[in-house]
C-alpha distance (Angstrom), angle and dihedral (degrees) to the residues before:
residue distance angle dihedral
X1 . . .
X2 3.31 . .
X3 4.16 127.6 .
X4 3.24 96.4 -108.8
X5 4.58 97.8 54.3
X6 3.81 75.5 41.3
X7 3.35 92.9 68.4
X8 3.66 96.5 54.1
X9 4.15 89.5 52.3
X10 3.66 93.7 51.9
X11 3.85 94.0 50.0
X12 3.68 99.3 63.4
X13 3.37 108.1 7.4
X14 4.40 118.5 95.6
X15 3.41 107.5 135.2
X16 4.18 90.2 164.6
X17 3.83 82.6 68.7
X18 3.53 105.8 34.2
X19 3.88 135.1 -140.3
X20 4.27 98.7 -34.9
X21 3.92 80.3 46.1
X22 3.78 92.9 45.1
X23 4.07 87.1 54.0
X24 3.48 95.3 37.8
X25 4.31 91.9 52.4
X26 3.31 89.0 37.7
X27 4.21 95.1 65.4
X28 3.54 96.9 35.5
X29 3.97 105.9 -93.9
X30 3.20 134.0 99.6
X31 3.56 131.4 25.9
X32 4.23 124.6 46.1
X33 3.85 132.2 -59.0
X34 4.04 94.5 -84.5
X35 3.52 96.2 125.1
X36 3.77 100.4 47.7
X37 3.68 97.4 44.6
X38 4.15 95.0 43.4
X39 4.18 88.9 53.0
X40 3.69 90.8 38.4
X41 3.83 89.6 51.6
X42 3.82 95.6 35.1
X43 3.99 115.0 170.3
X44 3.87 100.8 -37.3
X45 4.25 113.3 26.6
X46 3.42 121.9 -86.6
X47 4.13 100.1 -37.1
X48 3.48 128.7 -175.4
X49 3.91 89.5 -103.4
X50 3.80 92.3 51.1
X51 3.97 88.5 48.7
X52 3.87 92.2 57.1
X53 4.07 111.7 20.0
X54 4.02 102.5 45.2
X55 3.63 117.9 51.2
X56 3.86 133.5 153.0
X57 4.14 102.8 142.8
X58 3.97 119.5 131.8
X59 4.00 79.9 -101.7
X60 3.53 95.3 57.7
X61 3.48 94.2 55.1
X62 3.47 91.8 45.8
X63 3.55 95.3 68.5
X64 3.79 90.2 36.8
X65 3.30 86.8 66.6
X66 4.01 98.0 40.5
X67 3.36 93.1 41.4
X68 3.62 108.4 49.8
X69 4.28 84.0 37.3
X70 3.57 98.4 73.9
X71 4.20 121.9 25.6
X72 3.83 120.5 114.7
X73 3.91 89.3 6.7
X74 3.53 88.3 72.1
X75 3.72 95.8 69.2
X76 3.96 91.0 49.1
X77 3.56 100.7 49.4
X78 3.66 91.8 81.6
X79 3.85 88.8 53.1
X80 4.22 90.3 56.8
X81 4.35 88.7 45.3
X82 4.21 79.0 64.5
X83 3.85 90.4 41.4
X84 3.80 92.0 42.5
X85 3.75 107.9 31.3
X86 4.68 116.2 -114.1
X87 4.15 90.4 -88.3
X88 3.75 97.3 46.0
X89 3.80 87.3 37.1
X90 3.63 94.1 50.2
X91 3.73 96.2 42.5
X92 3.69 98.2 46.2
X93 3.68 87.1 54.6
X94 3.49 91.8 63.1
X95 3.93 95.8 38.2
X96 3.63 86.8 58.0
X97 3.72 103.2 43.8
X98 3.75 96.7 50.1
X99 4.53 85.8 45.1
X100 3.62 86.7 50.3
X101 4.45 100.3 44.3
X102 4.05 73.3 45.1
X103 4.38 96.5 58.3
X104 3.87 83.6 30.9
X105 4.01 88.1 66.7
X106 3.41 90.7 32.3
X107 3.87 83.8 63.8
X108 3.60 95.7 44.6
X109 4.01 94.1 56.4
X110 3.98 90.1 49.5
X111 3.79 87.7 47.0
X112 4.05 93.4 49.1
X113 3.94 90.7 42.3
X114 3.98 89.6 52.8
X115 3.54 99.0 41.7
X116 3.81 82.0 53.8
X117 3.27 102.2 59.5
X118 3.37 98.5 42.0
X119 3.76 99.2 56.0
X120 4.34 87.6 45.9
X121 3.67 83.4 62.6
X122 3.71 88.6 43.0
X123 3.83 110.2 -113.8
X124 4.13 115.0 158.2
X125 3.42 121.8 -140.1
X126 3.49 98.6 -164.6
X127 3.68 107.0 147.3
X128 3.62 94.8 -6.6
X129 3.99 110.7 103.4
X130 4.17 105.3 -157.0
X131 3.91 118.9 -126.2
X132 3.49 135.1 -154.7
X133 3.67 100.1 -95.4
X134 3.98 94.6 50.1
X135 3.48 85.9 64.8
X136 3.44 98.1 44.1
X137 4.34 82.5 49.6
X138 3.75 89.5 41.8
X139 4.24 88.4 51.8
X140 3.55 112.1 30.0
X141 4.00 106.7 6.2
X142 3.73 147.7 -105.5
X143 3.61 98.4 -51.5
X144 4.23 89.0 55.7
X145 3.71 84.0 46.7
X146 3.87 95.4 59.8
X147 3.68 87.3 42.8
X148 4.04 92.9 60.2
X149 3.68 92.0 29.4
X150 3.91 89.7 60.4
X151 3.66 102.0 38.0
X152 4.04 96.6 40.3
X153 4.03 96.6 51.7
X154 3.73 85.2 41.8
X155 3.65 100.3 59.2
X156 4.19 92.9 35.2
X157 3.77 76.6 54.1
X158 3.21 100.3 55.7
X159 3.71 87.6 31.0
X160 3.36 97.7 70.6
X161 4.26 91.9 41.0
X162 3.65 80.5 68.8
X163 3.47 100.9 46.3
X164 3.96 80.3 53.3
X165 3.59 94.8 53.6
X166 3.90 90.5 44.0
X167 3.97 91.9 59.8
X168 3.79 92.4 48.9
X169 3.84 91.7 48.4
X170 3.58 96.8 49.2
X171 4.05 96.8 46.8
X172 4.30 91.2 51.3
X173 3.90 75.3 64.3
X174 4.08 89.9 61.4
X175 4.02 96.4 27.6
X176 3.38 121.6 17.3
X177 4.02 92.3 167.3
X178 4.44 84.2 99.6
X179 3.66 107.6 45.8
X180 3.70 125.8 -125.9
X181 4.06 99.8 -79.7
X182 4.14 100.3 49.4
X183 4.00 85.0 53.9
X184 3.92 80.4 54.4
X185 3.57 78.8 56.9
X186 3.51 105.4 45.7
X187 4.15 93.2 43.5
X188 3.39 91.2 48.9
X189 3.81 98.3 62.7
X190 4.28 83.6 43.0
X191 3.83 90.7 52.4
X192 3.82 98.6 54.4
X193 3.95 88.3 63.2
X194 4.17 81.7 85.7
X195 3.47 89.1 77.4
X196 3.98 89.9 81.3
X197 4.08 92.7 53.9
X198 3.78 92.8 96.3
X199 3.70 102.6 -154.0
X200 3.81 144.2 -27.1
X201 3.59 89.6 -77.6
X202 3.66 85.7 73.7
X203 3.69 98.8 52.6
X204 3.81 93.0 76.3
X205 4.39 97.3 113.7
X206 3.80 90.7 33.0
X207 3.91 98.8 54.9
X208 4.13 79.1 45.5
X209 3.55 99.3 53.0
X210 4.12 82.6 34.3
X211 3.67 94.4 69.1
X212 3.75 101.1 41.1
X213 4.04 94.0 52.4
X214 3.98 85.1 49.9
X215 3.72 92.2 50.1
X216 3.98 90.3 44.5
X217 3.89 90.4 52.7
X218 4.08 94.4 40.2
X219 3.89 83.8 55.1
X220 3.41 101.9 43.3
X221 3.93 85.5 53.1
X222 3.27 94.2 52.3
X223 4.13 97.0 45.8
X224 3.74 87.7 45.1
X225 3.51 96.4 47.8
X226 3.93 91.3 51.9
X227 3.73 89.9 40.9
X228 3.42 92.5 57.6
X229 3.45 95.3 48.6
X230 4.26 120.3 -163.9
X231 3.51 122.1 -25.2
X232 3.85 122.9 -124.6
X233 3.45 113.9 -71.3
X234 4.00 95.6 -7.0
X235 3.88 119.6 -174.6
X236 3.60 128.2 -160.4
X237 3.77 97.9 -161.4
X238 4.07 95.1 150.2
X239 3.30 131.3 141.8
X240 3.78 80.2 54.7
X241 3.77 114.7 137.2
X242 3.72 125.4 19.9
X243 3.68 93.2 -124.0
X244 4.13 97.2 54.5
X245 4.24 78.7 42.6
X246 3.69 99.9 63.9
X247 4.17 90.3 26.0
X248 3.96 83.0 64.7
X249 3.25 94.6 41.2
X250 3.78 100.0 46.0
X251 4.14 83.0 53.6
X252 3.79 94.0 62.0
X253 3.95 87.6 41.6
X254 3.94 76.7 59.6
X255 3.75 97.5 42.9
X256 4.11 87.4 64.1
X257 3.08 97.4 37.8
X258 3.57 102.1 85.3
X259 3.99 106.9 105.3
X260 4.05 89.4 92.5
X261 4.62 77.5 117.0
X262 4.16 87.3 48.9
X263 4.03 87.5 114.8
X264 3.39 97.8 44.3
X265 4.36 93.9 41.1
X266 4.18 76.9 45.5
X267 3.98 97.6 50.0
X268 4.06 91.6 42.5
X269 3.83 82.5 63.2
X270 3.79 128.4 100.7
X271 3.24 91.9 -144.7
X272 4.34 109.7 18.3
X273 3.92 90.5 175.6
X274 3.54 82.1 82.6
X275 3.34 107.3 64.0
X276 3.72 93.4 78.7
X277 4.07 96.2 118.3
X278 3.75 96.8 14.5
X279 3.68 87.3 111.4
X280 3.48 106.9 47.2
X281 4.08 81.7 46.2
X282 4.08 87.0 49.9
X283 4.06 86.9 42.4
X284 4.19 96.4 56.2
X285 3.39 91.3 49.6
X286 3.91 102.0 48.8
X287 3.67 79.5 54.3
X288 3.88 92.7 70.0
X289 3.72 85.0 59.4
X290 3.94 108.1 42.3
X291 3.55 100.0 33.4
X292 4.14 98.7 53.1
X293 4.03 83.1 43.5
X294 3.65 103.3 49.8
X295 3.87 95.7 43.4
X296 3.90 97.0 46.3
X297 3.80 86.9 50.6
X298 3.95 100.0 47.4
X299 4.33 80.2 43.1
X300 3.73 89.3 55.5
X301 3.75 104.9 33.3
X302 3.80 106.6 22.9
X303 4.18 110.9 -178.5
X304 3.80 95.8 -6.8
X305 3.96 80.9 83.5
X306 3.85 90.9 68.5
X307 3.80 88.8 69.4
X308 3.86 92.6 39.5
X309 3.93 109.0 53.6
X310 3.71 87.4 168.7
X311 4.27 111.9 83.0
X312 3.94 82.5 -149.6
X313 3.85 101.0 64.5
X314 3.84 89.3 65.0
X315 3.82 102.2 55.5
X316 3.21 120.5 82.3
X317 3.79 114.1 -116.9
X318 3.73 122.3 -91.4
X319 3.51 149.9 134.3
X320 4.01 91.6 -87.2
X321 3.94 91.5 52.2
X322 3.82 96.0 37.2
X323 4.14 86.9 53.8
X324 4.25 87.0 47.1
X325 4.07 86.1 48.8
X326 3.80 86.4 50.6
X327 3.73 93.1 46.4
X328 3.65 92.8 44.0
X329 3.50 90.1 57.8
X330 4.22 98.1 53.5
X331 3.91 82.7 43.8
X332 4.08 88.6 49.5
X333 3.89 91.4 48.5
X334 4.05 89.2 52.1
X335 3.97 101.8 49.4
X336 4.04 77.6 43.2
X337 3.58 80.9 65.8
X338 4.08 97.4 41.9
X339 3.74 86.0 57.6
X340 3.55 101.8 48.2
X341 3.72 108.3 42.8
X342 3.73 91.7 65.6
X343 3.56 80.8 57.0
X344 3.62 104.7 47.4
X345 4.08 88.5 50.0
X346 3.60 91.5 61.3
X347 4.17 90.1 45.0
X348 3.74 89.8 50.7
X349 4.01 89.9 43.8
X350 4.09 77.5 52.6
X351 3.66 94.6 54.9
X352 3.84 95.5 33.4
X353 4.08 93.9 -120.4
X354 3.90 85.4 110.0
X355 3.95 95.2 112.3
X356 3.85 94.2 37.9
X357 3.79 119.5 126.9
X358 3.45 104.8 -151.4
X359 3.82 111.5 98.0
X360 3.96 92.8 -166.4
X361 3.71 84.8 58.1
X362 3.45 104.7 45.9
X363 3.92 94.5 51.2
X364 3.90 86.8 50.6
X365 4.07 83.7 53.4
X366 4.05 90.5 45.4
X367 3.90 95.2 44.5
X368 4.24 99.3 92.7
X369 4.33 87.3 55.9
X370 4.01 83.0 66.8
X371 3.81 99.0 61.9
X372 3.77 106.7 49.3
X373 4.08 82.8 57.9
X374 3.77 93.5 44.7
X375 4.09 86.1 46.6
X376 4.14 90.2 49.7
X377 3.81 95.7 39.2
X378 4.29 84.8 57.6
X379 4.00 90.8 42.8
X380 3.84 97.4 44.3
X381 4.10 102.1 32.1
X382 4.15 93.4 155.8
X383 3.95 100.2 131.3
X384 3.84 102.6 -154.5
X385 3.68 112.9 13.1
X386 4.12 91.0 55.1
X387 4.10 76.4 65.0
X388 3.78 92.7 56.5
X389 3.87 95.5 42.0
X390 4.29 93.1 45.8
X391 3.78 83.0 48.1
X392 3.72 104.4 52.5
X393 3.61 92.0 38.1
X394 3.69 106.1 40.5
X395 4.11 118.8 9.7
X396 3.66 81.4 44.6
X397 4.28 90.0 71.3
X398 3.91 98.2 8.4
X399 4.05 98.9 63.8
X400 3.66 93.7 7.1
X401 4.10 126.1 40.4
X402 3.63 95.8 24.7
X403 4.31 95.0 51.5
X404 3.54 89.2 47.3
X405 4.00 98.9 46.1
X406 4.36 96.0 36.4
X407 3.92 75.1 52.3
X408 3.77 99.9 59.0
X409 3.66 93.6 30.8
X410 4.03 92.3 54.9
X411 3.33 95.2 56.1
X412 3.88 108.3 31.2
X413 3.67 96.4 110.4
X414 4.00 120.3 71.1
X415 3.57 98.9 -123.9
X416 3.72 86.3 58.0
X417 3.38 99.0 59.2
X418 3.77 92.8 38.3
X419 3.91 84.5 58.1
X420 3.82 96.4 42.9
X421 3.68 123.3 150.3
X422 4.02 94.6 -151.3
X423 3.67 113.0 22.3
X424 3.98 118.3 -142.3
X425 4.32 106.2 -75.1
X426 3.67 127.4 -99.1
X427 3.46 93.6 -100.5
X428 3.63 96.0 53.7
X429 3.79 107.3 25.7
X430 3.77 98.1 166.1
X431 3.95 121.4 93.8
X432 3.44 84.7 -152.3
X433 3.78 94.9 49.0
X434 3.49 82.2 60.5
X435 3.84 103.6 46.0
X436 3.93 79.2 53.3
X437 3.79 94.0 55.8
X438 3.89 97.9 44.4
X439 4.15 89.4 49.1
X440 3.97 90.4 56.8
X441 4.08 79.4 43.1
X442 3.87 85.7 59.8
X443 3.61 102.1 34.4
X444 3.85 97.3 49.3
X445 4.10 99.6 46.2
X446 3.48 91.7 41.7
X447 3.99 96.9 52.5
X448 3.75 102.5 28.5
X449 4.03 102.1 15.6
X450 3.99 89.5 42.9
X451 3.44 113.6 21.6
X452 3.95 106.1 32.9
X453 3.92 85.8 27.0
X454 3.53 102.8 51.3
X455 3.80 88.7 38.7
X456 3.68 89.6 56.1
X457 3.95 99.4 42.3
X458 4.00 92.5 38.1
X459 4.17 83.7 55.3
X460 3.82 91.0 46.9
X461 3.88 93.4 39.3
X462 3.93 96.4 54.3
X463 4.17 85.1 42.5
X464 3.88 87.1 61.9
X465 3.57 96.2 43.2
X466 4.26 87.9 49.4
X467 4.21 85.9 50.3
X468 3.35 98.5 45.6
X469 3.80 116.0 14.2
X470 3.69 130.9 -130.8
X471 4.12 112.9 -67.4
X472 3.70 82.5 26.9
X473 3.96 96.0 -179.4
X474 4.05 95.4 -148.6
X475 3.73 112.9 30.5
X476 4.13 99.8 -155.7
X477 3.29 99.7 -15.8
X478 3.86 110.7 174.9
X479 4.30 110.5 -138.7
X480 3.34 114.0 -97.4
X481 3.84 118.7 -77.1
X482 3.42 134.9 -173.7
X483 4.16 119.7 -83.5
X484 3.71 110.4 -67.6
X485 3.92 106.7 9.6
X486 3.98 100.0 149.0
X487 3.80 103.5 -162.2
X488 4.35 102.9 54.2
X489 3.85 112.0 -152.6
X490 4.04 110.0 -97.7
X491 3.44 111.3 -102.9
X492 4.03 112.2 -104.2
X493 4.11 117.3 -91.3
């Protein structure tokens, strides 16, 4: 057996202790170590393959969680500071982060309180990694499982179009000899290779190596930026219109909204009762990174940005920027992953191959979810304002309404919350504290992040598709200039 099924058999299974044992091994209290140290030592010691391929510590999904948080996004933010103005921009950054570490754990305790009662009655997950929508199913029923089922492969969908779009944008920056849509092409065929990473055990060295080439190209933004210092006759005329207002902020709403993979980061774990704060930990620290990089961009740049959503376009070329293209691209290719595995469990659960071992099989099975995105991501090639529209109409219920509502509803009779897995935190030890805090939740994403935001980003959506078509085959492509200009003409409106 291999570390990675072992995994799965050490999580629930304790048959010394016996069912309450089996539960309490199975979320991480209770009981000794076993678990950890038999996956960690798999069939041969702690080997080099062990080290980097099968992961499931608190650390791993720490930069899971950081990792797949903040890729592609990172180059847009700068583009919603000019829509939104540096205050709003800064303090909607915030606003967001802490709402989204808030659904994130909100996620968690559903997750815990269905695994729960699954394993009391005796289920095995052995080789069966749990999604969103079971739980939702498992909590609240089959009409709250079509619900998350729709709106979570939707937005991973569309997730990983972007993440598509992203890596053809950034290349054109590098070589512009193939325009915008044949990269599409080309990164397409290099993105479907993530149908042979198994699971998100296996993502252990890539969330690593992730992280760092995100924090290399959120730094070298941010250097550059200052470096650079303020362009000629820069204006910082933002918040300007409503539309570019709620377009902005329906991009950062998108930005932390990135925890529609929290069960499946949670069920790779050894241990997923810890993962409790892991977000809000992940969270702080991808603020170091897009808050520095956003502001020293708007600072430098001021409205040009509202003709360049992509951070890249701006700086003149280099060897610093070229290596941050580069390392934008691995990092691209990994959250490409993140967003697709969730999907490709719930295709093989489709075609019943879910629990088989062969890897060469199971990326044959997963190969048809890789061309509807590589068909959408040459259709809808608008870097930036496909962020806002995804956002307003997707994150906004898929990581946001529904957590907050399956929350209240799961535990809205007494003997629920008597019975309850995960009781409310120390710093909010009221049930109805929380009940409060999930209705504002509700209320505020589905006036401002759904109505005014999907308002806003629809408006701005249909406006790029009226400038530059459907299929457009160069997405804001400056004219050529000669070798070395820094600032590229905006593209005509």
């Amino acid at each position: 057996m291999v570390p990675g099924e072992h995994a799965e058999d050490a999580i629930v299974a304790d048959a010394g202790n016996g069912k309450d044992g089996e539960v309490l091994r199975a979320m991480g209290i209770g009981g000794d170590d076993d678990a950890e140290r038999q996956l960690q030592q798999g069939d041969g010691g702690f080997g080099l393959k062990s080290f980097l391929w099968h992961g499931g510590s608190v650390w791993d999904a720490w930069f899971s969680c950081a990792s797949n948080q903040v890729a592609q996004v990172l180059l847009t933010l700068p583009y919603s500071f000019a829509q939104l103005g540096m205050v709003s921009g800064v303090l909607l950054q915030i606003f967001y982060g802490l709402m989204g570490s808030w659904t994130a754990y909100l996620i968690s305790v559903l997750y815990v309180e269905y695994r729960a009662r699954k394993e009391k009655e005796g289920v095995s997950f052995k080789n069966h990694v749990i999604q969103w929508f079971e739980v939702l199913d498992g909590l609240l029923g089959p009409y709250w499982k079509a619900a998350g089922l729709a709106f979570n492969c939707t937005f991973l969908l569309f997730g990983s179009v972007i993440q598509l779009i992203a890596c053809a944008s950034n290349i054109y920056y590098i070589n512009d000899r193939l325009d915008k849509r044949t990269w599409t092409y080309i990164f397409g065929a290099c993105c479907a290779t993530t149908v042979f990473i198994p699971s998100f055990h296996n993502y252990r060295v890539w969330s690593f190596l992730g992280l760092g080439m995100t924090t290399y190209t959120a730094w070298y933004i941010t250097i550059a930026a200052a470096v650079h210092g303020k362009v000629d006759g820069v204006t910082h005329s933002g918040p300007d219109k409503l539309v570019l207002y709620f377009t902005g902020a329906t991009n950062i709403l998108y930005t932390f909204g990135g925890h529609a993979v929290t069960v499946e980061i949670m069920h790779a774990m050894w241990k997923p009762r810890k993962f409790k704060y892991i977000y809000l930990l992940a969270t702080l620290y991808v603020f170091t990174l897009t808050l520095p990089s956003a502001a020293a961009m708007y600072w430098a740049f001021g409205d040009a940005l509202l003709t360049h959503s992509n951070a890249f376009s701006l700086l003149p070329r280099n060897g610093w920027r070229d290596a941050a293209v580069i390392l934008m691209l691995i990092h691209q290719f990994i959250t490409f992953g993140f967003a697709c595995t969730p999907l490709y469990f719930v295709w093989e659960k489709v075609v019943g191959m879910h629990e088989t071992r062969s890897v060469c099989l199971r990326a044959l099975v997963r190969l048809p979810i890789v061309v509807p995105i590589w068909f959408l991501a040459i259709i809808f090639p608008f870097f930036g304002p496909i962020n806002s529209a995804v956002g307003a109409l997707l994150v906004s219920f898929t990581v946001y309404v529904i957590p907050a509502l399956a929350h209240i509803l799961t535990y809205r009779s007494a003997s629920a919350r008597l019975n309850a897995a995960e009781k409310p935190p120390s710093f909010l030890p009221s049930w109805s504290g929380m009940f409060v805090v999930n209705a504002f939740v509700v209320a505020w994403v589905l006036v401002v992040g759904f109505g005014l935001g999907g308002w806003a980003s629809v408006t701005n959506f249909v406006k790029q598709i009226d400038t530059f078509g459907l299929f457009a085959k160069c997405y804001q492509c400056p004219p050529k200039t000669h070798p070395g200009s820094p600032l590229p003409a905006p593209p005509h409106h």
